[in-house]
Structures are given as C-alpha cells and as structure tokens.
N, CA, C and O of each residue as an XYZ file, in Angstrom:
308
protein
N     -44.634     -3.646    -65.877
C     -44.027     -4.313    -64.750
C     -42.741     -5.024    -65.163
O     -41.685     -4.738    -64.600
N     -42.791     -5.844    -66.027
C     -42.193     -6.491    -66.910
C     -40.366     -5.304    -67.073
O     -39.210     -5.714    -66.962
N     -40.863     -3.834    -67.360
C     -39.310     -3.488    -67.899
C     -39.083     -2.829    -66.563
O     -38.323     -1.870    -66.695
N     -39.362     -2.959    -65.696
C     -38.757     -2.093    -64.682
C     -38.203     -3.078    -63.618
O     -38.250     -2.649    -62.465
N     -37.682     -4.329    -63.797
C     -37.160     -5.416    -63.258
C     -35.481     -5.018    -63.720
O     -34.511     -4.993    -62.962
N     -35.507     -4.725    -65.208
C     -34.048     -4.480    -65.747
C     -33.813     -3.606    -64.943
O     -33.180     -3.660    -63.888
N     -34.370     -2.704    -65.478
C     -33.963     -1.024    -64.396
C     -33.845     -1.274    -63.236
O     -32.867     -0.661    -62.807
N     -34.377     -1.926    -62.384
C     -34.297     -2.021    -60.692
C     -32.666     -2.604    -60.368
O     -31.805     -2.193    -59.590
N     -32.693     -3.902    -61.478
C     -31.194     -5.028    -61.120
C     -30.551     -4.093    -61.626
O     -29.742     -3.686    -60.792
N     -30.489     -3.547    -62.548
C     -29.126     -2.539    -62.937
C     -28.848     -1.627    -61.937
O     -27.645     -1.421    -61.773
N     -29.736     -0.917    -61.100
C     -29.527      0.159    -60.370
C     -29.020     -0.692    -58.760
O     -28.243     -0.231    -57.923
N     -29.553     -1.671    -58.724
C     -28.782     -2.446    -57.821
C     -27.889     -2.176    -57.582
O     -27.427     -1.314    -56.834
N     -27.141     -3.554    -58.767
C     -25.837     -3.427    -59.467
C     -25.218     -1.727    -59.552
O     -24.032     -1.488    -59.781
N     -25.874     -1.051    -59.408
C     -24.765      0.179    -59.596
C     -24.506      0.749    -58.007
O     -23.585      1.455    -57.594
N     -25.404      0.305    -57.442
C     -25.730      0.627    -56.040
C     -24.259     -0.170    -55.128
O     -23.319      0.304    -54.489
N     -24.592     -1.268    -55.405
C     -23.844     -2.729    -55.066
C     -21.941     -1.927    -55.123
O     -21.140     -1.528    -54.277
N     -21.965     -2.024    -56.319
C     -20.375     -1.782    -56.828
C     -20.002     -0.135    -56.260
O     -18.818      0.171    -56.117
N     -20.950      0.734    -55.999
C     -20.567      2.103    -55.563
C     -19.918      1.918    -54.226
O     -18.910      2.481    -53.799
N     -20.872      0.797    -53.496
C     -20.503      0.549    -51.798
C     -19.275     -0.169    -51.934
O     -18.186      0.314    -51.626
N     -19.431     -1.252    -52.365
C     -17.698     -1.824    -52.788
C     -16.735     -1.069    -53.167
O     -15.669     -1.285    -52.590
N     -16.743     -0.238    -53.958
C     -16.101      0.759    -54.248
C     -15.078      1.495    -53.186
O     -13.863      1.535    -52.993
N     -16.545      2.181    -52.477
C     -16.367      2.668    -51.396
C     -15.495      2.301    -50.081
O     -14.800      3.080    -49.428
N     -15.663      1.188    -49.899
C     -14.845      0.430    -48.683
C     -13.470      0.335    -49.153
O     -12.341      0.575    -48.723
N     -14.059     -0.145    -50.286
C     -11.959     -0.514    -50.838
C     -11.313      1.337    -51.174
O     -10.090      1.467    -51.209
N     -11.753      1.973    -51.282
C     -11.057      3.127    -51.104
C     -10.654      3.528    -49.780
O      -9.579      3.843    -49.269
N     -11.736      3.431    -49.416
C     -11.549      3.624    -47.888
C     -10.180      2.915    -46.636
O      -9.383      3.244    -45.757
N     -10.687      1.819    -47.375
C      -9.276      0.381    -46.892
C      -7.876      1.360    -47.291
O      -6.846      1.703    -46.710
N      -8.472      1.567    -48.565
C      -6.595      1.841    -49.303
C      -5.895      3.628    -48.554
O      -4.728      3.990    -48.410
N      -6.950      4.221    -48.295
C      -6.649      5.383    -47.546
C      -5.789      4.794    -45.969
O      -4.738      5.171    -45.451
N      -6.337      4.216    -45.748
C      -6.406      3.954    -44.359
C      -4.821      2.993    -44.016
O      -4.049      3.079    -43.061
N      -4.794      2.256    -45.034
C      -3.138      1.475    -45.357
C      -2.548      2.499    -45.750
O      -1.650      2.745    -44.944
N      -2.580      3.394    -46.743
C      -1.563      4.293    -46.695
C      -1.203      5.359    -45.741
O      -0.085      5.875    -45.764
N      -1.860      5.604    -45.140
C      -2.038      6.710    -43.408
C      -1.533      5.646    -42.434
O      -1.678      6.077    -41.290
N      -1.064      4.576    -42.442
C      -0.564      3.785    -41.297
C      -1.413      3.264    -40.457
O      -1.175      2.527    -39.501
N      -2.929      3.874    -41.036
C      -3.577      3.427    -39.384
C      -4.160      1.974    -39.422
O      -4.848      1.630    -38.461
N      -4.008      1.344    -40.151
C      -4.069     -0.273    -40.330
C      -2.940     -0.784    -39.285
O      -3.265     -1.329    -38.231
N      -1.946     -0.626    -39.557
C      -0.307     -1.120    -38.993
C      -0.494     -1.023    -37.227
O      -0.448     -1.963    -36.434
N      -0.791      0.935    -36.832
C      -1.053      1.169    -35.437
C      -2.103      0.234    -35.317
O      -1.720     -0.518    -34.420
N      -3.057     -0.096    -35.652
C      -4.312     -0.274    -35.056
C      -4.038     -2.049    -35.107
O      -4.492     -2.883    -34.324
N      -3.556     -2.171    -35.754
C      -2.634     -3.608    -35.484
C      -1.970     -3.958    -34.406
O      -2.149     -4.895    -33.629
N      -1.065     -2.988    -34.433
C      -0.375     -3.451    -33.456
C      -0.469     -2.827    -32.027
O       0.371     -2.948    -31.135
N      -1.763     -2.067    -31.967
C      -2.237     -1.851    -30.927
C      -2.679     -3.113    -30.022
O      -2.301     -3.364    -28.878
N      -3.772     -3.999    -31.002
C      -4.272     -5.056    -30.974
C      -3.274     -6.000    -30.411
O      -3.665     -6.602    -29.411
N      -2.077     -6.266    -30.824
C      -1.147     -7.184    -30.314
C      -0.251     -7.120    -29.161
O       0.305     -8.063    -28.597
N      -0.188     -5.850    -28.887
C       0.499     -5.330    -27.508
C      -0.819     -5.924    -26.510
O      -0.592     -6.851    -25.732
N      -1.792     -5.492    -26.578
C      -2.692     -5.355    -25.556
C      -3.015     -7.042    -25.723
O      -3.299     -7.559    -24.642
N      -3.018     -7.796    -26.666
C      -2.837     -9.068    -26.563
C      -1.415     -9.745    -25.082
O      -1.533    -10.474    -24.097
N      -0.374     -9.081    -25.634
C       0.877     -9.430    -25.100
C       0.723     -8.766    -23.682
O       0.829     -9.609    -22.791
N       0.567     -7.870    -23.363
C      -0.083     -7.635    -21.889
C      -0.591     -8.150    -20.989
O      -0.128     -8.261    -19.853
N      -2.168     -8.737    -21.610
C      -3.111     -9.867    -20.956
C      -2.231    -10.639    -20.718
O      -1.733    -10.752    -19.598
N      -1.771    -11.529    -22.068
C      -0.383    -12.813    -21.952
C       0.622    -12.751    -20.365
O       0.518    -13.548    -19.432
N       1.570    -11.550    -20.450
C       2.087    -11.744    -19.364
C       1.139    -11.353    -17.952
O       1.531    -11.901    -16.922
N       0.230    -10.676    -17.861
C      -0.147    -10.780    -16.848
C      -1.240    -12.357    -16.258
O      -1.468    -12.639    -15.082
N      -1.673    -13.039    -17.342
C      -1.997    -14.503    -17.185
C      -0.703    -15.280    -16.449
O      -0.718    -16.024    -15.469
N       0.405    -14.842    -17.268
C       1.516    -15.941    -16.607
C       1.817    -15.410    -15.170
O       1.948    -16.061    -14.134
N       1.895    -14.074    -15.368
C       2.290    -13.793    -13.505
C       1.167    -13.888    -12.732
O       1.446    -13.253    -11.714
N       0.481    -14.153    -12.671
C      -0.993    -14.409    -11.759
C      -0.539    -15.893    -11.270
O      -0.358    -16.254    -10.107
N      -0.387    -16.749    -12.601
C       0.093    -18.018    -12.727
C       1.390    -18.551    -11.585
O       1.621    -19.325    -10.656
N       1.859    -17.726    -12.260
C       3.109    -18.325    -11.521
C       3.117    -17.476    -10.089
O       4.230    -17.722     -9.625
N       2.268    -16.407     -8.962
C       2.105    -15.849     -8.041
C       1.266    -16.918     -7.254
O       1.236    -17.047     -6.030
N       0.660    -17.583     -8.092
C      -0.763    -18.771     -7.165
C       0.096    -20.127     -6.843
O      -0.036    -20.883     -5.881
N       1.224    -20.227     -8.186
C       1.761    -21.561     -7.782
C       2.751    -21.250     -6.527
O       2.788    -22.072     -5.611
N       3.651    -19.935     -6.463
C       4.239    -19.976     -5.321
C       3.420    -19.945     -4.322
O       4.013    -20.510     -3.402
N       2.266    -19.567     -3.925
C       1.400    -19.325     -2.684
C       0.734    -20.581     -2.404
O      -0.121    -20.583     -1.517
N       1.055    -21.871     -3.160
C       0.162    -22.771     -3.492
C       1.230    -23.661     -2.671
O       0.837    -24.484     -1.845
N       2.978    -23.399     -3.012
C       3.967    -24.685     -3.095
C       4.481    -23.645     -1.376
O       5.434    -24.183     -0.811
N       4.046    -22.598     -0.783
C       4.441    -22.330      0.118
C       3.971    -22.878      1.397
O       2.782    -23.158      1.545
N       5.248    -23.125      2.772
C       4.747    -23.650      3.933
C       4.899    -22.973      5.165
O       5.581    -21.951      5.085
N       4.276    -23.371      6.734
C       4.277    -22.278      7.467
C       5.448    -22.045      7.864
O       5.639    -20.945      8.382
N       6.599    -23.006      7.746
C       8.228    -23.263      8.078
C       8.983    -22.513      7.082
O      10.203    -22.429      7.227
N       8.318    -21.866      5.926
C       9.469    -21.215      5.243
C       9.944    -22.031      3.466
O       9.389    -23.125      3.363
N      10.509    -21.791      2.642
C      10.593    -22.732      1.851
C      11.611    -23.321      1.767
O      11.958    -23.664      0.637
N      12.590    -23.709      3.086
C      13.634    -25.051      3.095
C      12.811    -26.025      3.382
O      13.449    -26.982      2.942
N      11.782    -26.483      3.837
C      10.943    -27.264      3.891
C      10.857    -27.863      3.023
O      11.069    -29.072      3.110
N      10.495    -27.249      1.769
C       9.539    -28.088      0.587
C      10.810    -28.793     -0.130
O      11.913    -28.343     -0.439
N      10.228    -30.069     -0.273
C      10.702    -31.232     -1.280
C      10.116    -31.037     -2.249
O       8.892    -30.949     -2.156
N      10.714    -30.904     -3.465
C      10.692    -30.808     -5.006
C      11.156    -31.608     -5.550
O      11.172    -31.590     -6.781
C-alpha cells in the first residue's frame, strides 16, 4: 500500500502538467491565428453597441419626458 502512494502522486503530477501543458499550447495557437484579438474585439464592439443604444433610449425618454402638449417653445429650461 505503502509504495503505490509514490506511483499514484507521480502519475498525478504527470497527469497535472500534461493538461497544463495542453491549454498553454492551445492559448499560444490560438494568439498566433488572431482568434484571441477577433474574439476580443468582438466582445468590445458588442459592448459599445449596448453602450450607445443605453444612451439613445436615454436620451429618447428624456425628450418624451421634457415634452408639452403646446409644442417645445413652451418649456423653460
């Protein structure tokens, strides 16, 4: 029982570092093919999208909000 504790943690350990291995190759394929960068900046467009369409919603409610039945020479600002 006793020697097959070494053998188990070593094979772990070899197990462990193969998967690590693995990802970071994988990572480094994937930075050199660009698709890190697209998939980036996919992410940030579709960020910047939401963004302006938050502000024009925004600013569509405040005009419908600051509007009167006379028209807007009415409103004091």
């Amino acid at each position: 029982m006793s020697s097959s504790i070494p053998v188990l943690l070593t094979a772990g350990i070899a197990i462990a570092s193969a998967i690590i291995g693995g990802l970071w190759l994988s990572s480094q394929r994937a930075a050199r093919s660009g698709r890190v960068e697209r998939r980036m900046q996919a992410v940030v467009d579709a960020f910047a999208e939401r963004e302006i369409a938050r502000e024009q919603a925004r600013r569509a409610a405040r005009r419908i909000q600051r509007s009167t039945p006379h028209g807007r020479n009415l409103q004091l600002n």
